[in-house]
NUSEMI-892436 format. One record per residue (C-alpha): chain; residue number from 1; x, y negated, z; residue in one letter. Coordinates in steps of 0.5 Angstrom, whole numbers. Layout:
N
KOLNU mol seq     x     y     z type
KOLNU   A NUM     X     Y     Z    A
...
//
This chain:
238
KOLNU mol seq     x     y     z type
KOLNU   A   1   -23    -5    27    X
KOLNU   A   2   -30    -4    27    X
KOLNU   A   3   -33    -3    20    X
KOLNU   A   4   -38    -9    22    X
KOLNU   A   5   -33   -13    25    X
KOLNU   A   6   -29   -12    18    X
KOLNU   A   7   -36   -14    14    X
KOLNU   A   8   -36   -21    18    X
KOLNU   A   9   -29   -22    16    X
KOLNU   A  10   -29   -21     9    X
KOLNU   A  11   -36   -25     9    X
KOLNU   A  12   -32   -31    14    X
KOLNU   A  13   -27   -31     8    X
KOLNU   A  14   -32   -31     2    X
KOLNU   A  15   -35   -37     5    X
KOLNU   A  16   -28   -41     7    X
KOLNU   A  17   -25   -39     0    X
KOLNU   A  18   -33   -43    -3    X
KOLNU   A  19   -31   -49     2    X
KOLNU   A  20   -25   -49     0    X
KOLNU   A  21   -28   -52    -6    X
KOLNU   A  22   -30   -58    -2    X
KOLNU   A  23   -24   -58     3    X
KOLNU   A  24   -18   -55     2    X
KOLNU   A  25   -16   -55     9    X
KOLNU   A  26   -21   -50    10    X
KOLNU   A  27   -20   -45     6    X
KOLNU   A  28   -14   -38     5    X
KOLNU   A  29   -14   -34    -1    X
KOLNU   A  30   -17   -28    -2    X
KOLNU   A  31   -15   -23    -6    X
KOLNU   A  32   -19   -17    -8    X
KOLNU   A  33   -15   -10   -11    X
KOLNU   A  34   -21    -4   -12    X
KOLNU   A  35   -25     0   -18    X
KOLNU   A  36   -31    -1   -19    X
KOLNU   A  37   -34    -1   -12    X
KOLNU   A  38   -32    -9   -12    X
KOLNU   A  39   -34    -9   -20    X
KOLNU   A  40   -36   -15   -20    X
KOLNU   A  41   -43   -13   -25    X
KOLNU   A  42   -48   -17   -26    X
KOLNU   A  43   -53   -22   -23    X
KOLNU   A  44   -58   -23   -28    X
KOLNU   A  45   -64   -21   -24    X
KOLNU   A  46   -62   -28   -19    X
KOLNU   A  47   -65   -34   -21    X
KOLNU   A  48   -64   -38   -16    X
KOLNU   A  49   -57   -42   -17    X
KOLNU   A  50   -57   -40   -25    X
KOLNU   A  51   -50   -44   -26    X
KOLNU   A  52   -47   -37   -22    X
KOLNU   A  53   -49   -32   -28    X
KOLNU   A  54   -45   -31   -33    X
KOLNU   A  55   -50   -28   -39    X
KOLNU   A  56   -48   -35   -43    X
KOLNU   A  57   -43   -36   -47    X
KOLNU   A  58   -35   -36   -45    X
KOLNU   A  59   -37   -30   -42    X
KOLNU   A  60   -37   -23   -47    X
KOLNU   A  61   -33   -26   -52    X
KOLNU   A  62   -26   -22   -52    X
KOLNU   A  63   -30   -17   -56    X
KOLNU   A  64   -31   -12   -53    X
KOLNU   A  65   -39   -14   -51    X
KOLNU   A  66   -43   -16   -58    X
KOLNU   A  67   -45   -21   -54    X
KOLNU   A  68   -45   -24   -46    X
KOLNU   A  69   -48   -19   -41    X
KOLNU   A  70   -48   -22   -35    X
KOLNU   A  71   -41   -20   -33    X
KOLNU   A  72   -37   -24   -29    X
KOLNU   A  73   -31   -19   -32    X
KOLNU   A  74   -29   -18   -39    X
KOLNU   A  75   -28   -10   -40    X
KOLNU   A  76   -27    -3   -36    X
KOLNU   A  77   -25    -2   -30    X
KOLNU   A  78   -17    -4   -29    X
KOLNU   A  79   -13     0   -26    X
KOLNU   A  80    -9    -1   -20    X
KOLNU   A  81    -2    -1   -23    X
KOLNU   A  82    -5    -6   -28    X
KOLNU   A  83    -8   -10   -22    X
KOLNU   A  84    -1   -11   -20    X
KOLNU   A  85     2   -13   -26    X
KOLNU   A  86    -3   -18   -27    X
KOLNU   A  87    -2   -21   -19    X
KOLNU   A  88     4   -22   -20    X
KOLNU   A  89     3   -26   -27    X
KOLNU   A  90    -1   -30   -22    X
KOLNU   A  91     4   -31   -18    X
KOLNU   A  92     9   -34   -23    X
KOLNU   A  93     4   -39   -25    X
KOLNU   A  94     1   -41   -19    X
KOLNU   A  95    10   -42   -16    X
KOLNU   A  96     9   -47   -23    X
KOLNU   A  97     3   -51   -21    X
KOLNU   A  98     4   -51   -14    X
KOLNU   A  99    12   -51   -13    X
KOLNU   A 100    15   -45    -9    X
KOLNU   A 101    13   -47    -2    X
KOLNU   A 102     6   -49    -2    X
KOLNU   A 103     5   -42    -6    X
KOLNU   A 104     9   -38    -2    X
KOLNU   A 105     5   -41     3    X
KOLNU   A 106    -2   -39     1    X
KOLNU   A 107     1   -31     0    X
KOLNU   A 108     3   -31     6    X
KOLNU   A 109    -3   -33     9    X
KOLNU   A 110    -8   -30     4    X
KOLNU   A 111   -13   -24     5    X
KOLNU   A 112   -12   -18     1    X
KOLNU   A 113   -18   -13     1    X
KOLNU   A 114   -18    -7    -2    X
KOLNU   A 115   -23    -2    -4    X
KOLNU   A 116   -20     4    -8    X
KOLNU   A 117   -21    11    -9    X
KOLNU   A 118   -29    12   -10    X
KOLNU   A 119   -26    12   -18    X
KOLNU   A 120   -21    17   -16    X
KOLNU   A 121   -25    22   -14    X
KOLNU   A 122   -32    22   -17    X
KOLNU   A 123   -29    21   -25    X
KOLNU   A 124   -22    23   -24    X
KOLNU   A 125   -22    30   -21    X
KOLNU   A 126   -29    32   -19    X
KOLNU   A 127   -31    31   -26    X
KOLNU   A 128   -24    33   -29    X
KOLNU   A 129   -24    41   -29    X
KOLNU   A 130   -17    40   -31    X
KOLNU   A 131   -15    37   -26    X
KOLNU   A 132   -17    41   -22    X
KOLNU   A 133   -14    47   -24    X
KOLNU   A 134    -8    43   -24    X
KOLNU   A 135    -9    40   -17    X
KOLNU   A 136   -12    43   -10    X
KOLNU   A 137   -16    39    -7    X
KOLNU   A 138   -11    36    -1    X
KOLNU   A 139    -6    35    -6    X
KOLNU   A 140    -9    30   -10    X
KOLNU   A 141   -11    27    -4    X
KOLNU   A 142    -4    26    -4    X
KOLNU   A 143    -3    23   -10    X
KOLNU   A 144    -8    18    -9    X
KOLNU   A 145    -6    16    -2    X
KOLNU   A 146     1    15    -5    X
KOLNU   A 147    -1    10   -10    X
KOLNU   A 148    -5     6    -5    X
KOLNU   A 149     0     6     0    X
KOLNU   A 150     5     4    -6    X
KOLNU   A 151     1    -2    -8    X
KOLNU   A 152     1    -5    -1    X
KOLNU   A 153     8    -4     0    X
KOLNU   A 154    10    -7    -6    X
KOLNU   A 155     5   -13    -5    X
KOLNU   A 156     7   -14     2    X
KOLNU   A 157    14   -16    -2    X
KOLNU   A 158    11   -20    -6    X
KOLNU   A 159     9   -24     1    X
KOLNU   A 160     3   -20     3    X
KOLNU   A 161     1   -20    11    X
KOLNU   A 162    -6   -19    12    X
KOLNU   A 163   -10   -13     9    X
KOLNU   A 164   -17   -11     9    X
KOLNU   A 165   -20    -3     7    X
KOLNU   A 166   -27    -1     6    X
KOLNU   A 167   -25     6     7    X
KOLNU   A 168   -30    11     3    X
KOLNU   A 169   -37    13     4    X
KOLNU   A 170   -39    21     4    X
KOLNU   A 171   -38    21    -4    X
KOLNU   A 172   -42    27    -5    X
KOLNU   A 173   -48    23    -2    X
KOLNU   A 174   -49    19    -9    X
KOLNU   A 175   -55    21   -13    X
KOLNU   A 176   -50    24   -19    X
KOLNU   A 177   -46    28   -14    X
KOLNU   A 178   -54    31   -10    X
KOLNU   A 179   -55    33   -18    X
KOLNU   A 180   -48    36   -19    X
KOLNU   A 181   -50    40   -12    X
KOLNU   A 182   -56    43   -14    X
KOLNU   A 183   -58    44    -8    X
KOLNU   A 184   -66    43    -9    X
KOLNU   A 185   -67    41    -3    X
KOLNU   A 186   -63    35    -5    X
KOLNU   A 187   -57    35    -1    X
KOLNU   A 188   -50    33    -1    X
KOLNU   A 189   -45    36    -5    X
KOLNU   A 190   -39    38     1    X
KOLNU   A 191   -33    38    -3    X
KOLNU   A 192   -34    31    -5    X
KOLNU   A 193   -35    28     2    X
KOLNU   A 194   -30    33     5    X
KOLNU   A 195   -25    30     0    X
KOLNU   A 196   -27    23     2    X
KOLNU   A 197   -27    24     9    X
KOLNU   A 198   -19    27     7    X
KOLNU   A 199   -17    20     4    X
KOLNU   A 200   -20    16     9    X
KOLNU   A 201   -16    20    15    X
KOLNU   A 202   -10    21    11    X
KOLNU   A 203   -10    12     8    X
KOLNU   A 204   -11    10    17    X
KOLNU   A 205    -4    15    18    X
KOLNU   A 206     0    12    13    X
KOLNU   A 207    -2     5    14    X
KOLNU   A 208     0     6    21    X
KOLNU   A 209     7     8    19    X
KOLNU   A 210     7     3    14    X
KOLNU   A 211     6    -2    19    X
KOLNU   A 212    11     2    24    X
KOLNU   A 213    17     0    18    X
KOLNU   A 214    14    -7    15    X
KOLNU   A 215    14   -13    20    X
KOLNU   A 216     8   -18    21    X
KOLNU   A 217     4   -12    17    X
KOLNU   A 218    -4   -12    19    X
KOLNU   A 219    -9    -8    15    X
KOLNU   A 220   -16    -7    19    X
KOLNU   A 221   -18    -1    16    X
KOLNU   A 222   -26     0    17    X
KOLNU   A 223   -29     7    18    X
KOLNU   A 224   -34     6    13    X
KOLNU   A 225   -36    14    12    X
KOLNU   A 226   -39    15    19    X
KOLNU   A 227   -42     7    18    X
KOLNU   A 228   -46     9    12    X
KOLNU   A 229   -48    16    14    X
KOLNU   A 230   -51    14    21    X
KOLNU   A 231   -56     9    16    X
KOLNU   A 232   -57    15    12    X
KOLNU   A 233   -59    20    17    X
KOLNU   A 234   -61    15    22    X
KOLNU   A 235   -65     9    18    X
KOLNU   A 236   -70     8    24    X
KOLNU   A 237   -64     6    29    X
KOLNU   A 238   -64    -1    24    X
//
């Protein structure tokens, strides 16, 4: 699927999951797997509809902020194992709220969106000289498409049918991978996005295997690599 075709779908769903507030009929469930790229953050600088800010009390309040911060989310970044585990204590409680069908009906048709891999590369083994030595590049790429792969298998047992990706842009094109670069012209740092270009190539051939085996399986995936770079080289063309 097209990246804008994808950008319009997880769009559709925000709006319908809102709407749904108002007619539950509308709306499915859309459950959001990911690092820090869908981080929920902050919105402080919004002050258009302030009941959606969180820099107020409850927020902030589990210790490990001094003090409301605007986040939504109350720590680090988690990692995807832990996102597992938490899903599937979600499950047990929304089968208590909501009885076993009606729940298993709502995973079923849910949306799961997954955006993974950026955290993976950037912290985990370009700034990781240890890893490194441990790992060859196409290697570790390996590893971190493995665990992807895994997850939507096991979500997939747990009722899961209909998947998003936001594939990886050319890492090495951030800011902090330019300066690790030194290039003083500001170019790109190649490894990064060669890495990135790795990930995405070797994530699209496992999710046709992966639904090749598993029955009703759909996963858009989206080319968010080459979307992102044609604005960048090319930003007049939009």
């Amino acid at each position: 699927m097209r990246m804008e075709k994808l950008l319009v779908l997880v769009c559709f769903l925000a709006i319908s999951v809102f709407a749904a507030g108002e007619d539950e009929e509308n709306g499915v469930a859309l459950f959001i797997f990911g690092d820090s790229t869908v981080d929920p953050g902050n919105n402080n600088y919004i002050s258009a509809v302030p009941q959606f800010r969180a820099d107020h009390p409850p927020y902030g309040n589990n210790g490990f902020f001094e003090k409301p911060t605007g986040r939504f989310c109350e720590g680090r970044v988690v990692d995807l194992k832990k996102q597992l585990d938490q899903f599937e204590e979600l499950q047990d409680k929304l089968v208590e709220k909501l009885g076993s069908d009606e729940a298993e009906k709502l995973f079923s048709e849910a949306v799961y969106f997954l955006s993974i891999g950026s955290n993976d590369y950037l912290g985990g083994y370009l700034a990781n000289p240890e890893i490194q030595q441990l790992h060859p590049p196409q290697e570790y790429v390996g590893m971190v498409v493995t665990n992807v792969t895994k997850a939507i298998q096991i979500l997939y047992s747990k009722g899961a049918r209909k998947f998003g990706n936001l594939g990886l842009s050319a890492l090495g094109c951030l800011p902090i991978m330019r300066a690790m670069a030194n290039d003083p012209n500001g170019g790109c740092l190649a490894a990064a996005s060669a890495m990135a270009a790795a990930h995405n190539s070797a994530l699209s051939t496992a999710f046709q295997g992966l639904a090749s085996v598993l029955p009703g399986l759909t996963i858009a995936d989206s080319n968010f690599y080459d979307f992102l770079n044609d604005r960048l080289e090319q930003p007049s063309k939009y």
